[in-house]
DRENKEKOL-759750 format. One line per field, with one value per residue: residue number from 1; residue in one letter; chain; x, y, z of N, C-alpha, C, O, CB in turn. Coordinates in pm, whole numbers, always signed. Glycine has a CB too. Example, Ala and Ser with C-alpha at 12.3 -4.5 7.8 and 13.67 -1.06 7.14 Angstrom:
seq <- c(1	2)
type <- c(a	s)
mol <- c(A	A)
nX <- c(+1319	+1285)
nY <- c(-569	-225)
nZ <- c(+780	+708)
caX <- c(+1230	+1367)
caY <- c(-450	-106)
caZ <- c(+780	+714)
cX <- c(+1320	+1290)
cY <- c(-330	+3)
cZ <- c(+780	+787)
oX <- c(+1424	+1341)
oY <- c(-332	+114)
oZ <- c(+846	+804)
cbX <- c(+1131	+1408)
cbY <- c(-447	-60)
cbZ <- c(+905	+572)
# end
This chain:
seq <- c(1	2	3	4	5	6	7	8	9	10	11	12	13	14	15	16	17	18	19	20	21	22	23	24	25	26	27	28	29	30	31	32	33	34	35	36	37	38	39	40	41	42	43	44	45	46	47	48	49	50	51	52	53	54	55	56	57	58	59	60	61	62)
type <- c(x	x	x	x	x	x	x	x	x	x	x	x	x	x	x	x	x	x	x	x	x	x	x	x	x	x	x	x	x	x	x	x	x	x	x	x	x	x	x	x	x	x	x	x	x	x	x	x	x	x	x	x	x	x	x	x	x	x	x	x	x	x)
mol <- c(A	A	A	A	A	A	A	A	A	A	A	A	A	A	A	A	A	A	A	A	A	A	A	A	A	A	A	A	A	A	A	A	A	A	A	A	A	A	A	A	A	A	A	A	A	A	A	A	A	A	A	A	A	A	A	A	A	A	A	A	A	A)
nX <- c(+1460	+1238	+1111	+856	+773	+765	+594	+372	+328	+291	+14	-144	-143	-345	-546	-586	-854	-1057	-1115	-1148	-1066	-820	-735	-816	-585	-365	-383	-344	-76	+86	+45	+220	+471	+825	+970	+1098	+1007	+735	+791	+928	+695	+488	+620	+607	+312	+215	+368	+226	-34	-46	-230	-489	-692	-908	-810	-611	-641	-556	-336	-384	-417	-148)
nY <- c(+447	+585	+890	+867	+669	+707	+898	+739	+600	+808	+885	+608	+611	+778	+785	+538	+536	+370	+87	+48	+276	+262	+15	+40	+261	+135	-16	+186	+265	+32	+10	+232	+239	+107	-258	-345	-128	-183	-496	-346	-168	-414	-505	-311	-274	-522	-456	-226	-304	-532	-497	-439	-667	-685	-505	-747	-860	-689	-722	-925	-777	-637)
nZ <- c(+2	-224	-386	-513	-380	-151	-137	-237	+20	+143	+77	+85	+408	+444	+348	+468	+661	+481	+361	+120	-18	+18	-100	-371	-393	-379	-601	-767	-751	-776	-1043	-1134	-968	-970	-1050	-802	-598	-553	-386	-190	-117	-42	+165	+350	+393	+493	+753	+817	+851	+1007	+1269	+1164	+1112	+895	+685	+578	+318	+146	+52	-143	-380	-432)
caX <- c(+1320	+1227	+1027	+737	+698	+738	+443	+234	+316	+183	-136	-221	-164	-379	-691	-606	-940	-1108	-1038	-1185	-992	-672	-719	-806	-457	-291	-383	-276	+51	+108	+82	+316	+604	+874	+923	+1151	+944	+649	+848	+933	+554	+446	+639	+539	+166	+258	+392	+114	-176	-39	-310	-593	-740	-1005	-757	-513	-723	-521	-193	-448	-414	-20)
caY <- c(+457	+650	+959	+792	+524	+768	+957	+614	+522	+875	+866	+502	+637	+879	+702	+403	+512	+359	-28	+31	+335	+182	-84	+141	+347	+64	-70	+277	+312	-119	+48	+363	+190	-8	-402	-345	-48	-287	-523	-241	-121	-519	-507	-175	-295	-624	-411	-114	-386	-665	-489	-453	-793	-652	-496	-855	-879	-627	-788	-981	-657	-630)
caZ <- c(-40	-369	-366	-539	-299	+6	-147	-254	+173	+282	+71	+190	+549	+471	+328	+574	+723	+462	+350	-44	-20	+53	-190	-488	-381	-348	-750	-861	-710	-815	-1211	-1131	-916	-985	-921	-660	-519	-528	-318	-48	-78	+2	+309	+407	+383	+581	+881	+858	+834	+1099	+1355	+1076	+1032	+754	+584	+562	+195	+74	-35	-269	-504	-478)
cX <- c(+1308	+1109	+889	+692	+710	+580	+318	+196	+256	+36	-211	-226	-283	-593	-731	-773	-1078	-1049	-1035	-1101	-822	-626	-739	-613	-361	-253	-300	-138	+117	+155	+210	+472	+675	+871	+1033	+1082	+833	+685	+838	+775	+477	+467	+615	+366	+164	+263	+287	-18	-143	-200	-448	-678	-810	-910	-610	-555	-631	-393	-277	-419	-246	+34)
cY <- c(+576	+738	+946	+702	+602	+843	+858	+610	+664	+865	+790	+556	+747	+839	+544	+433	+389	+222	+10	+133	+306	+88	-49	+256	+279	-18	+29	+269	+111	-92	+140	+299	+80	-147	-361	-238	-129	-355	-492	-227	-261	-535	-394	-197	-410	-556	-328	-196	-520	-621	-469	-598	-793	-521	-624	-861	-833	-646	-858	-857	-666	-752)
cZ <- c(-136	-326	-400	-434	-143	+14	-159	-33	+227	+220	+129	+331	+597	+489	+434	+659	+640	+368	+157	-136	-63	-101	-386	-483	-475	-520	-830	-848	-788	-988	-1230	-1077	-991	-950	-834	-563	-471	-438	-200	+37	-4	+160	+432	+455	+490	+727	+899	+908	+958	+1190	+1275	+1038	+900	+651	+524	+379	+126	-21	-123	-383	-529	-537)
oX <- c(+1384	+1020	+804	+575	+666	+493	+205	+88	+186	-58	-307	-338	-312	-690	-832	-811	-1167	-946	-936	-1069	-747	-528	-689	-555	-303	-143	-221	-77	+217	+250	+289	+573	+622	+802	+951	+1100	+827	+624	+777	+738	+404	+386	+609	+315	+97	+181	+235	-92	-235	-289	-541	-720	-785	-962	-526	-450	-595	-365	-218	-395	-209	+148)
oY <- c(+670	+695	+1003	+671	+552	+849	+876	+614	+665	+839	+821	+543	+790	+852	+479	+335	+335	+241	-3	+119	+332	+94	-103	+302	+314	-62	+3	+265	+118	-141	+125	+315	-11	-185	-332	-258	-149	-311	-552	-249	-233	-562	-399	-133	-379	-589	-345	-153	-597	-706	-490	-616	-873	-463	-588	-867	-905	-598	-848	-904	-702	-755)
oZ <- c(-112	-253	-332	-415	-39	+101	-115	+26	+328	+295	+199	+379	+708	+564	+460	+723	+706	+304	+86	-254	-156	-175	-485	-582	-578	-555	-920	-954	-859	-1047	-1323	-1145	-1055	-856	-746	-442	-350	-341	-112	+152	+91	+249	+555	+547	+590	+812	+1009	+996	+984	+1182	+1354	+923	+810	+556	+442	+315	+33	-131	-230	-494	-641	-581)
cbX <- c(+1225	+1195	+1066	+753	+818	+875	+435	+338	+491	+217	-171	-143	-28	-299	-683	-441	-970	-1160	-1128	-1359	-1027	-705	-829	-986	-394	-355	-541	-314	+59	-62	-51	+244	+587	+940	+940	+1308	+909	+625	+917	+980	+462	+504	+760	+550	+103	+402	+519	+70	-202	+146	-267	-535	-826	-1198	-728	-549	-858	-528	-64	-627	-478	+60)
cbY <- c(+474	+537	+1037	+718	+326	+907	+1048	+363	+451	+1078	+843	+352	+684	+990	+645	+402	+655	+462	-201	+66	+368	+45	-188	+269	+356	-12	-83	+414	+374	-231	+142	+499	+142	+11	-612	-316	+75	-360	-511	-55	-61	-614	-536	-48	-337	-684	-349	-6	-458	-676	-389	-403	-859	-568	-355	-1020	-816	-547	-903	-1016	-462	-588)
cbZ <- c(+84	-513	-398	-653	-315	+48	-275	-360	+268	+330	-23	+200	+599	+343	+144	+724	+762	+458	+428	-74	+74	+216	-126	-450	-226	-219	-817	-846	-478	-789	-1287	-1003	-782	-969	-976	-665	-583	-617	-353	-111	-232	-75	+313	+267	+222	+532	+906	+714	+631	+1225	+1451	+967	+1109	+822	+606	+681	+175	+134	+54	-241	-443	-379)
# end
């Protein structure tokens, strides 16, 4: 995991309180990362969000 995409995964963890939050992060870091970081970050979002139902939306942005 790449130091960019460790820092994209603590911000989201950070703003996770807030879904619009999240999903604004989540666009920036989509412009900044690589495609294979993208990738990582997809499945990262997948496992953080299984217990979130109202944030499931959010892979619509990645």
């Amino acid at each position: 995991m790449t130091e960019s995409l460790k820092h994209t995964i603590k911000i989201l963890e950070k703003v996770s309180f807030s879904k619009d939050l999240f999903i604004k992060e989540v666009t920036k870091a989509i412009d900044l990362l690589l495609p294979y970081e993208i990738d990582q970050l997809k499945e990262w979002i997948l496992n953080f969000t299984k217990n979130k139902s109202d944030f499931k939306e959010v892979l619509n942005y990645v």
